[in-house]
N, CA, C and O atoms as a Maestro MAE file, in Angstrom:
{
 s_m_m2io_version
 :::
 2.0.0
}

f_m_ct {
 s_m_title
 :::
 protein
 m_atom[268] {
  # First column is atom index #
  i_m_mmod_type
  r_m_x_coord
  r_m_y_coord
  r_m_z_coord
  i_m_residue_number
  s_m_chain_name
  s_m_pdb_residue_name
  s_m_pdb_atom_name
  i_m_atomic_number
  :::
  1 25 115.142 52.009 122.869 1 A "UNK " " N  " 7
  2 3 115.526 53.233 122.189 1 A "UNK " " CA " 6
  3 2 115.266 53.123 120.680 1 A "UNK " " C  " 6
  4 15 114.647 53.993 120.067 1 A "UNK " " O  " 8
  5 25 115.702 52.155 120.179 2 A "UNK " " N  " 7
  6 3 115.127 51.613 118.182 2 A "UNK " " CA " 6
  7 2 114.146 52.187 118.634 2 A "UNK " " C  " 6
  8 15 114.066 53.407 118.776 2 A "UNK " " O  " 8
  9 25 112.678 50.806 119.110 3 A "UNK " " N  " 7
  10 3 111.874 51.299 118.931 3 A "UNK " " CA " 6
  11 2 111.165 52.316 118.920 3 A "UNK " " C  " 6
  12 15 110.119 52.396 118.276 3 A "UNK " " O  " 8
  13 25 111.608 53.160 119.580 4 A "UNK " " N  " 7
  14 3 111.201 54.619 119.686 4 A "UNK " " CA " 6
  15 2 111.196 55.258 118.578 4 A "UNK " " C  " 6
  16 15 110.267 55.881 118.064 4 A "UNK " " O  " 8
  17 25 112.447 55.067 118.142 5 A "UNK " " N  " 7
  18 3 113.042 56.018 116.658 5 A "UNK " " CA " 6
  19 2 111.990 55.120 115.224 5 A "UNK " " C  " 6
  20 15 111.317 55.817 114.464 5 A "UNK " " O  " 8
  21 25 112.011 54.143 115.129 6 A "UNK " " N  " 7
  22 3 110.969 53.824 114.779 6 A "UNK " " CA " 6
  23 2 109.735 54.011 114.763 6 A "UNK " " C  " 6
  24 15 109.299 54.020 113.612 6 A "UNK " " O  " 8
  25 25 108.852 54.190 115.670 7 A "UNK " " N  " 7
  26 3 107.843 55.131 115.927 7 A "UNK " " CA " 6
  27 2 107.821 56.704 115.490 7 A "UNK " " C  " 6
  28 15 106.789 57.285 115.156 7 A "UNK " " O  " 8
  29 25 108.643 57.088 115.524 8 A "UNK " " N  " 7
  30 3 108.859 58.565 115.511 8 A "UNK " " CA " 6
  31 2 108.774 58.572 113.854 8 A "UNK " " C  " 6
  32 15 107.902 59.147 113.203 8 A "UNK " " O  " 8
  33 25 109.817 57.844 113.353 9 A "UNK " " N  " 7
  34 3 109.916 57.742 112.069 9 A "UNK " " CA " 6
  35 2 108.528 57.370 111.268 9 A "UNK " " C  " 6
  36 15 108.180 57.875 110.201 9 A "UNK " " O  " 8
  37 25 107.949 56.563 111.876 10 A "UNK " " N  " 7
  38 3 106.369 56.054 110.943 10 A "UNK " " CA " 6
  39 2 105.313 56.924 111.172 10 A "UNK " " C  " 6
  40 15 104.293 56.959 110.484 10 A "UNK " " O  " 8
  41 25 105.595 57.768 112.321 11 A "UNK " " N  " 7
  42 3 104.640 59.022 112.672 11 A "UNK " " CA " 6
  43 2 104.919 59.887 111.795 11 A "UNK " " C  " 6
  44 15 104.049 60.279 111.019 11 A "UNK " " O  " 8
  45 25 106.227 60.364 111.751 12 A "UNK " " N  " 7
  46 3 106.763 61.349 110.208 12 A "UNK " " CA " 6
  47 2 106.239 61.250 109.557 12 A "UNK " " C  " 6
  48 15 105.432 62.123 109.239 12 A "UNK " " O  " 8
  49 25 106.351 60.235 109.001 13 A "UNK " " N  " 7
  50 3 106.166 59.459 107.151 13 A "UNK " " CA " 6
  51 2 104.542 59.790 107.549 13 A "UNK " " C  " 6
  52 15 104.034 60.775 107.012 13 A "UNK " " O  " 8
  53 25 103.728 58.972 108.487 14 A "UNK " " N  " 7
  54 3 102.169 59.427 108.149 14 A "UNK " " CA " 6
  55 2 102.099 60.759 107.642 14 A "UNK " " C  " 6
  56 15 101.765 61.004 106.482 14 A "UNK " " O  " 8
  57 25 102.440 61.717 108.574 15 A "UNK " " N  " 7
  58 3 102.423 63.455 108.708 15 A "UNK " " CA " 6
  59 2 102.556 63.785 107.512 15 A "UNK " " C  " 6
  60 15 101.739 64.474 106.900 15 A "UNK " " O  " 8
  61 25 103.751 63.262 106.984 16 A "UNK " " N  " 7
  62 3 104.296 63.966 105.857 16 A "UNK " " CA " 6
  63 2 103.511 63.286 104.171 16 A "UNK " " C  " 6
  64 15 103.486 63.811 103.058 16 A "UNK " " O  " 8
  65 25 102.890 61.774 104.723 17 A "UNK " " N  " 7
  66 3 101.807 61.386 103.352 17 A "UNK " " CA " 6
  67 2 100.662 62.502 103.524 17 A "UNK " " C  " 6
  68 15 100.276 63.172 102.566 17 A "UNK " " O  " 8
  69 25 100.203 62.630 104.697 18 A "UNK " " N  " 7
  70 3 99.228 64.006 104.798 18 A "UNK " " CA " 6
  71 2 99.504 64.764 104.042 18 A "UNK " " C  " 6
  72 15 99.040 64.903 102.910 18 A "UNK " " O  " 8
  73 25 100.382 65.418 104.619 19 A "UNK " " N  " 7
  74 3 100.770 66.510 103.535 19 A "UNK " " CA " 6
  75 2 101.030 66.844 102.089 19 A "UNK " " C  " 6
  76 15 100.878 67.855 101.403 19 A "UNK " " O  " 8
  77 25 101.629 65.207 101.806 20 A "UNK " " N  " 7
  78 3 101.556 65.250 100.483 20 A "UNK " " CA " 6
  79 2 100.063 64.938 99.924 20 A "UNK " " C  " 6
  80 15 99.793 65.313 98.784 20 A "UNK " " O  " 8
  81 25 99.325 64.424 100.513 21 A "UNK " " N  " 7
  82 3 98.046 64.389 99.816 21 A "UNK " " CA " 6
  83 2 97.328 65.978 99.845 21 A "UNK " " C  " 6
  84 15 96.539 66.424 99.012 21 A "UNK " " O  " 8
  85 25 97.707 66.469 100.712 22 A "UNK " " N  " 7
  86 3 96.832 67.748 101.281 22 A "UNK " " CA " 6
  87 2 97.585 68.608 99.669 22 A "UNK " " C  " 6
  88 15 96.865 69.014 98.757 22 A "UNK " " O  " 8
  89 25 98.701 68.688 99.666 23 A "UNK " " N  " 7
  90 3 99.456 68.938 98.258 23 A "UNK " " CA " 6
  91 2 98.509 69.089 96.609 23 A "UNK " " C  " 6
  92 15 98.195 69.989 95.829 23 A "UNK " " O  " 8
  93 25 98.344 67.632 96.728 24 A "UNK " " N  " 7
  94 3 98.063 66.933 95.471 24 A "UNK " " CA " 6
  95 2 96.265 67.413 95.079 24 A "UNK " " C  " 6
  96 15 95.691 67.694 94.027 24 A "UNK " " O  " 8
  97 25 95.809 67.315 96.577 25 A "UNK " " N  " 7
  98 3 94.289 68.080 96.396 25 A "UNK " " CA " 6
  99 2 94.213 69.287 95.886 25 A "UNK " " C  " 6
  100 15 93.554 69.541 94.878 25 A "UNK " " O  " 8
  101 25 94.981 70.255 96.635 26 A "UNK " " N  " 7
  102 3 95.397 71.581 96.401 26 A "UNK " " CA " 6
  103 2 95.342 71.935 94.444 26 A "UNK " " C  " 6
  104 15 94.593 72.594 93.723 26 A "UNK " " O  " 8
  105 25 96.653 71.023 94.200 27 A "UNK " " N  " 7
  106 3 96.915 71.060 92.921 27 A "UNK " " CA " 6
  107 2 96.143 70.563 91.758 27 A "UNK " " C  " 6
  108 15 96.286 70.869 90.575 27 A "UNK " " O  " 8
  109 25 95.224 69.670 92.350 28 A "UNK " " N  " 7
  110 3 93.920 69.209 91.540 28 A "UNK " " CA " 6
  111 2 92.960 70.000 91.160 28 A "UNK " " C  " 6
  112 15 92.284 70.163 90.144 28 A "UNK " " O  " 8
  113 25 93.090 70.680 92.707 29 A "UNK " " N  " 7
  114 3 91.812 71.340 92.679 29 A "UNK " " CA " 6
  115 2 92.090 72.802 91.825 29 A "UNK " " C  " 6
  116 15 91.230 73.280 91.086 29 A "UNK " " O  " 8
  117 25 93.130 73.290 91.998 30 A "UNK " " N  " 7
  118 3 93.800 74.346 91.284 30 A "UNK " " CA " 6
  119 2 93.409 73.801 89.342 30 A "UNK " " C  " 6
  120 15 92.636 74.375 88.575 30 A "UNK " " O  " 8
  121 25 94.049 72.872 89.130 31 A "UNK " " N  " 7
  122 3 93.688 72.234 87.882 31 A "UNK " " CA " 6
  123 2 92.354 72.383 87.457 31 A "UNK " " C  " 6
  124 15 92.118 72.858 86.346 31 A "UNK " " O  " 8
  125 25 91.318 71.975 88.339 32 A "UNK " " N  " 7
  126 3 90.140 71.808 87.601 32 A "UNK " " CA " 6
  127 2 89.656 73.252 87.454 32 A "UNK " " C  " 6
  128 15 88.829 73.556 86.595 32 A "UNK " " O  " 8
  129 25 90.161 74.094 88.268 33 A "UNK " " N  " 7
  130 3 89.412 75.507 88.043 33 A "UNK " " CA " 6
  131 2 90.107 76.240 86.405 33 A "UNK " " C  " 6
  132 15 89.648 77.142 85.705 33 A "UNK " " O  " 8
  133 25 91.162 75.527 86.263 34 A "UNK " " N  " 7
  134 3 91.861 76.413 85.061 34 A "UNK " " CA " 6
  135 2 90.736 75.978 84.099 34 A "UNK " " C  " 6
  136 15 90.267 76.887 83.413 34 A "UNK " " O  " 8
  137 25 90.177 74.629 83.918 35 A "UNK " " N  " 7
  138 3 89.581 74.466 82.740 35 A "UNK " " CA " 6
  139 2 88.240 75.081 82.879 35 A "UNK " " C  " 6
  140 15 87.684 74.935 83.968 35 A "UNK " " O  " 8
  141 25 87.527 75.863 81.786 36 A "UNK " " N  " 7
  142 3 86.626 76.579 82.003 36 A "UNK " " CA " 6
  143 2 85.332 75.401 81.942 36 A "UNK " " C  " 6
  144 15 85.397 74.573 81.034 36 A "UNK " " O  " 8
  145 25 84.290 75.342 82.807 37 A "UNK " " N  " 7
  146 3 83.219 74.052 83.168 37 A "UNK " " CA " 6
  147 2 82.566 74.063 81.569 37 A "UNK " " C  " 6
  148 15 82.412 73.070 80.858 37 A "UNK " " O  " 8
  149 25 82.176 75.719 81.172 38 A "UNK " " N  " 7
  150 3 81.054 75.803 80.512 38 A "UNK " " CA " 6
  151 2 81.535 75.403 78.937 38 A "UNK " " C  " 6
  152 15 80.726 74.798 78.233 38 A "UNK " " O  " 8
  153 25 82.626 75.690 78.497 39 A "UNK " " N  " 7
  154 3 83.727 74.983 77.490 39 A "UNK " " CA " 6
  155 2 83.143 73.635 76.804 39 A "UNK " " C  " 6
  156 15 83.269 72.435 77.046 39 A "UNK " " O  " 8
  157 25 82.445 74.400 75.833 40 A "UNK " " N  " 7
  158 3 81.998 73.265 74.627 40 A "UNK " " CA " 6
  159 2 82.980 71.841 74.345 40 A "UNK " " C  " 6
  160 15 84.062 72.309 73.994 40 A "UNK " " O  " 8
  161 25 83.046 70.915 74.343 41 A "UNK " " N  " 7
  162 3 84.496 70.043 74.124 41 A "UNK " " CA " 6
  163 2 84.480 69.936 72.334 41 A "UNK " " C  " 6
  164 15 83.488 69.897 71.606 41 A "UNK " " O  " 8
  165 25 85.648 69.910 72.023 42 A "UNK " " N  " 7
  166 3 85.880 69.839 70.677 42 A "UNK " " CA " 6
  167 2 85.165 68.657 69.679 42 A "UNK " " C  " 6
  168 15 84.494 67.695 70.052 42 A "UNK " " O  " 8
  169 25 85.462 68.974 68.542 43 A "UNK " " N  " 7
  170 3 85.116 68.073 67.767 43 A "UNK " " CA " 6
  171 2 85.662 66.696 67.550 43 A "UNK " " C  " 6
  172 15 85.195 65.705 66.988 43 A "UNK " " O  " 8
  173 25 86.710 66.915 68.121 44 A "UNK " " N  " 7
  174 3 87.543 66.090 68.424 44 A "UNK " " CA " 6
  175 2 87.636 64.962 69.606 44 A "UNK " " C  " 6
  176 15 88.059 63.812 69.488 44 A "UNK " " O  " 8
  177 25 87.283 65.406 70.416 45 A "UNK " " N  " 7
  178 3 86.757 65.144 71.475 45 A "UNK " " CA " 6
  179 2 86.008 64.199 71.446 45 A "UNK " " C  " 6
  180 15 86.188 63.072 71.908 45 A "UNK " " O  " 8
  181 25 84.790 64.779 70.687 46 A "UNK " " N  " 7
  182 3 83.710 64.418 70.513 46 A "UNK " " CA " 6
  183 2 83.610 62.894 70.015 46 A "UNK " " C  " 6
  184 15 83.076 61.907 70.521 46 A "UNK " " O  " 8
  185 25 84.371 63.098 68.760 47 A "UNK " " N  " 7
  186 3 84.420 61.888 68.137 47 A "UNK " " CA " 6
  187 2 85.222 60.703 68.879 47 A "UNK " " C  " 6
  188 15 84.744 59.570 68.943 47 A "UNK " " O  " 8
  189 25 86.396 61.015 69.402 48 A "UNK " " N  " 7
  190 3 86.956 60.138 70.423 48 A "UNK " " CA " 6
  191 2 86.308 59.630 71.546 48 A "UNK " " C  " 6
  192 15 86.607 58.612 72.170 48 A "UNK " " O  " 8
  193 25 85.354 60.450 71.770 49 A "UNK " " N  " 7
  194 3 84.054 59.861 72.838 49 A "UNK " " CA " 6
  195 2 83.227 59.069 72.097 49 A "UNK " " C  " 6
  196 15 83.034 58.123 72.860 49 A "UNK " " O  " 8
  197 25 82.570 58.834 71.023 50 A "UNK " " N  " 7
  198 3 82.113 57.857 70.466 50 A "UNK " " CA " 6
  199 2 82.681 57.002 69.848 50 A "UNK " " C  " 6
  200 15 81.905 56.167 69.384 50 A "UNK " " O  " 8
  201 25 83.794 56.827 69.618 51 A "UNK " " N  " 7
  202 3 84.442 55.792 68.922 51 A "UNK " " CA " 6
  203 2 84.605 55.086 70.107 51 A "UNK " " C  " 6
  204 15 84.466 53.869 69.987 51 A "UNK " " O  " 8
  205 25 84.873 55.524 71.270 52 A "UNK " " N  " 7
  206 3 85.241 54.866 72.927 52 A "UNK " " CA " 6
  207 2 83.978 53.932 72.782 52 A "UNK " " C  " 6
  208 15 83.920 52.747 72.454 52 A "UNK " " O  " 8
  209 25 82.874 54.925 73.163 53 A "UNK " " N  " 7
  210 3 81.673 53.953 73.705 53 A "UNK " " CA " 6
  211 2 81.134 52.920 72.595 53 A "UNK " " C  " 6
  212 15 80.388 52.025 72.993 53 A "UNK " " O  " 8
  213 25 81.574 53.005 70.761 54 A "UNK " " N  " 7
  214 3 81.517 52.359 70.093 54 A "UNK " " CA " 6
  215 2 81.778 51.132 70.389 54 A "UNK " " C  " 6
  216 15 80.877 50.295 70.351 54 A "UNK " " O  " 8
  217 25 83.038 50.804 70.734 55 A "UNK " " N  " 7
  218 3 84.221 50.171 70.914 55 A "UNK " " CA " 6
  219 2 83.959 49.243 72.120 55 A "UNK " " C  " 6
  220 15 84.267 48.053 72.063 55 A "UNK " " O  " 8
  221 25 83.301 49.880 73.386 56 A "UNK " " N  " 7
  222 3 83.106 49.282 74.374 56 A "UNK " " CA " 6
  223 2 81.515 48.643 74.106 56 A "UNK " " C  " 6
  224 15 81.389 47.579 74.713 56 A "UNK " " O  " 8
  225 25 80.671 48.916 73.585 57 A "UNK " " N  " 7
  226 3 79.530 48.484 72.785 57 A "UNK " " CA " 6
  227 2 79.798 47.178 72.468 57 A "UNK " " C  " 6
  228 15 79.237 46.116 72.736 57 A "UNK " " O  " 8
  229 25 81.003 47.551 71.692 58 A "UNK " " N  " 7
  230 3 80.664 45.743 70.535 58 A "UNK " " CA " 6
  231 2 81.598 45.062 71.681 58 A "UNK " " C  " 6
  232 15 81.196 43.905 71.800 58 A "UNK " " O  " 8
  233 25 82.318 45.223 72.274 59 A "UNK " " N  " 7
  234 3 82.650 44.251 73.262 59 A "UNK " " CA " 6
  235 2 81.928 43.612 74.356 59 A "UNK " " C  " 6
  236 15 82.228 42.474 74.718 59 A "UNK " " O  " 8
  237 25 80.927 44.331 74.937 60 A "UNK " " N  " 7
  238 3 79.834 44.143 75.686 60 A "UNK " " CA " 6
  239 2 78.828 43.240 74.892 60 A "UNK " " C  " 6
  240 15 78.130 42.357 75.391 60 A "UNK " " O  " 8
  241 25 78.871 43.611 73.557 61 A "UNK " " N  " 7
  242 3 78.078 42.156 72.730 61 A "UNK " " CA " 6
  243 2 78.603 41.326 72.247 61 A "UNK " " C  " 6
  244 15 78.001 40.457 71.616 61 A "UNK " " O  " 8
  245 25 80.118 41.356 72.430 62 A "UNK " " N  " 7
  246 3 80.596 40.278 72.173 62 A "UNK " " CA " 6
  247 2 80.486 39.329 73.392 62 A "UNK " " C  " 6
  248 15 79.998 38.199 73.402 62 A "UNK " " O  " 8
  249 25 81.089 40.081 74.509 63 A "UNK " " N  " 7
  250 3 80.604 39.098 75.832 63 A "UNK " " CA " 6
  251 2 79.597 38.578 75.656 63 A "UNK " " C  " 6
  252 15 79.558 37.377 75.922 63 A "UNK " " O  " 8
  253 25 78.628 39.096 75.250 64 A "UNK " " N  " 7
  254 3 76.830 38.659 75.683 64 A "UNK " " CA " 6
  255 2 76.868 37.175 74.874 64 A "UNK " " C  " 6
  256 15 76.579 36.047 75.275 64 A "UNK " " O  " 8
  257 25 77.397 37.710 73.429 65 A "UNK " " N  " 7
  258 3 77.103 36.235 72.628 65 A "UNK " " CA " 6
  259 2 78.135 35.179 72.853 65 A "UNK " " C  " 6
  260 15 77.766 34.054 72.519 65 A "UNK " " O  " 8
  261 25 79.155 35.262 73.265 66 A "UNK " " N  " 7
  262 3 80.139 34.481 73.871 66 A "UNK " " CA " 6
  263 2 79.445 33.481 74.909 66 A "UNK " " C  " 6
  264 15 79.857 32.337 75.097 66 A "UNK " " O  " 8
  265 25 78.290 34.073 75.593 67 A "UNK " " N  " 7
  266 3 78.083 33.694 77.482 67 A "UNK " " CA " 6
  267 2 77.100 32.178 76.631 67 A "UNK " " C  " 6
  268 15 76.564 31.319 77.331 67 A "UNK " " O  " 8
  :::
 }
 m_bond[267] {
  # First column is bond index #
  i_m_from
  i_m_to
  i_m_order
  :::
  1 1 2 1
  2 2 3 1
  3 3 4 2
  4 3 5 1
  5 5 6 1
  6 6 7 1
  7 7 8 2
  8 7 9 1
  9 9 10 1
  10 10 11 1
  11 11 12 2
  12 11 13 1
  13 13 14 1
  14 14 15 1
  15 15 16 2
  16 15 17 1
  17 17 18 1
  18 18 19 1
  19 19 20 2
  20 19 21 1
  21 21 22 1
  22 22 23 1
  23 23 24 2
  24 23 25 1
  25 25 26 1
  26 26 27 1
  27 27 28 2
  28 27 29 1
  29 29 30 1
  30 30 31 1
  31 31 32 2
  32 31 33 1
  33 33 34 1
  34 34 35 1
  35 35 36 2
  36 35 37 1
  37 37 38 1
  38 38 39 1
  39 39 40 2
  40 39 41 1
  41 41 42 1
  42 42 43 1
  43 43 44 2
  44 43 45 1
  45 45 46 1
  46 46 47 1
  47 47 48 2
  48 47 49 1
  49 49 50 1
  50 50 51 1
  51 51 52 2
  52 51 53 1
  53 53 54 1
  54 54 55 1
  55 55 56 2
  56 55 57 1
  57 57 58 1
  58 58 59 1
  59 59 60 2
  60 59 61 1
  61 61 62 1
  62 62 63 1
  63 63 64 2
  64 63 65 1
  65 65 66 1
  66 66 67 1
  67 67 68 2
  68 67 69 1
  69 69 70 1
  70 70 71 1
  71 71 72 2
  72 71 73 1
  73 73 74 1
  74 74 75 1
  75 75 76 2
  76 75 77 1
  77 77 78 1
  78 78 79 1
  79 79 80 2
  80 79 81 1
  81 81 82 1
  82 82 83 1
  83 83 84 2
  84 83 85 1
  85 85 86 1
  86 86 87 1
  87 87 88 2
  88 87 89 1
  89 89 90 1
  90 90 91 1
  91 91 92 2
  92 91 93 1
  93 93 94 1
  94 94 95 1
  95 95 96 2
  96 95 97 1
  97 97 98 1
  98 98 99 1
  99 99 100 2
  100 99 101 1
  101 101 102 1
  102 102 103 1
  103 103 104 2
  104 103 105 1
  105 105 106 1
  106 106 107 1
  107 107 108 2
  108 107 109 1
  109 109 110 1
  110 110 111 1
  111 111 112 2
  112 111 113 1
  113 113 114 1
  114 114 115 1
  115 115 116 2
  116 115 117 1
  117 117 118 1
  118 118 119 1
  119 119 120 2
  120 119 121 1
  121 121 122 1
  122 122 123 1
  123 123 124 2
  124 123 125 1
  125 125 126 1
  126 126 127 1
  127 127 128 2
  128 127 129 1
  129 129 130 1
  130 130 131 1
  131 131 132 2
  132 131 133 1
  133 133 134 1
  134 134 135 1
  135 135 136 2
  136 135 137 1
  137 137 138 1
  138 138 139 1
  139 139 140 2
  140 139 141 1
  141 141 142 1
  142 142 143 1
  143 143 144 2
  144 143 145 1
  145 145 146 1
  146 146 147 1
  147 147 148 2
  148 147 149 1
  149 149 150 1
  150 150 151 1
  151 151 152 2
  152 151 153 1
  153 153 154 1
  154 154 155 1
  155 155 156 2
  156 155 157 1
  157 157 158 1
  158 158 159 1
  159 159 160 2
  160 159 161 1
  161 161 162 1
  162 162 163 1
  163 163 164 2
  164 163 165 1
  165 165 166 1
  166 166 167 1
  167 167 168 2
  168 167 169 1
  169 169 170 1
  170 170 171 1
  171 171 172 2
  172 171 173 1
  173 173 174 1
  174 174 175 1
  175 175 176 2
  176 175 177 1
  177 177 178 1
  178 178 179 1
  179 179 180 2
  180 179 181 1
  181 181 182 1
  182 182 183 1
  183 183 184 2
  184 183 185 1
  185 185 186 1
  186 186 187 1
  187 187 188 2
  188 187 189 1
  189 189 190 1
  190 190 191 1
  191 191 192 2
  192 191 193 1
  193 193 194 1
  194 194 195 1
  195 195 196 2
  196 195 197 1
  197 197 198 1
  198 198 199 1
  199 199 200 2
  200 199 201 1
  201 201 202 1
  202 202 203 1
  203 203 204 2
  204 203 205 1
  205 205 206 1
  206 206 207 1
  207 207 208 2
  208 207 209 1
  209 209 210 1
  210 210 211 1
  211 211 212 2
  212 211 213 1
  213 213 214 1
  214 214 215 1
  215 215 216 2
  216 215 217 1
  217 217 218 1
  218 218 219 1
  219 219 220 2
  220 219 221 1
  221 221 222 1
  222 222 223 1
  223 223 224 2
  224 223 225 1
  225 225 226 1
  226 226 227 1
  227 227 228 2
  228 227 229 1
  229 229 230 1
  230 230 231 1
  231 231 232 2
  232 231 233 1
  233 233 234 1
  234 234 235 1
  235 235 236 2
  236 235 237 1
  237 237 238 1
  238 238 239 1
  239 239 240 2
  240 239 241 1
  241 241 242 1
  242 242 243 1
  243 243 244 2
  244 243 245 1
  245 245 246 1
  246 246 247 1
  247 247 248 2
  248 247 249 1
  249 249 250 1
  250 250 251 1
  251 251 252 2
  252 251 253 1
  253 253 254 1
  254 254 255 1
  255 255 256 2
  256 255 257 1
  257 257 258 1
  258 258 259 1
  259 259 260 2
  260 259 261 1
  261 261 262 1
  262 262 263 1
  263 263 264 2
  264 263 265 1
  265 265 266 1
  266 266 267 1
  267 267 268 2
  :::
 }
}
């Protein structure tokens, strides 16, 4: 009899991670439509995107001369 209820119970929980994923897609996907695709990114942005790949640059040559 446990085991049963056990079973039942881990069948739930799958069902119900479904669902919560089925959820979370939903709401993603809802998300990405708010932001408009064609939406220039800021200047701001911008610069935070190159200071990133700056950044990851000199670390990648730092590895290199390290090796």
């Amino acid at each position: 009899m446990d085991n049963r209820n056990d079973e039942h119970r881990r069948m739930t929980t799958r069902e119900e991670e479904q669902e919560l994923e089925k959820k979370k897609k939903v709401k993603k996907d809802e998300f990405e439509e708010q932001v408009p695709p064609d939406q220039p990114p800021d200047e701001e942005v911008k610069k935070d995107f190159e200071q990133e790949k700056e950044v990851r640059k000199q670390k990648s040559d730092k590895k290199s001369s390290n090796e």
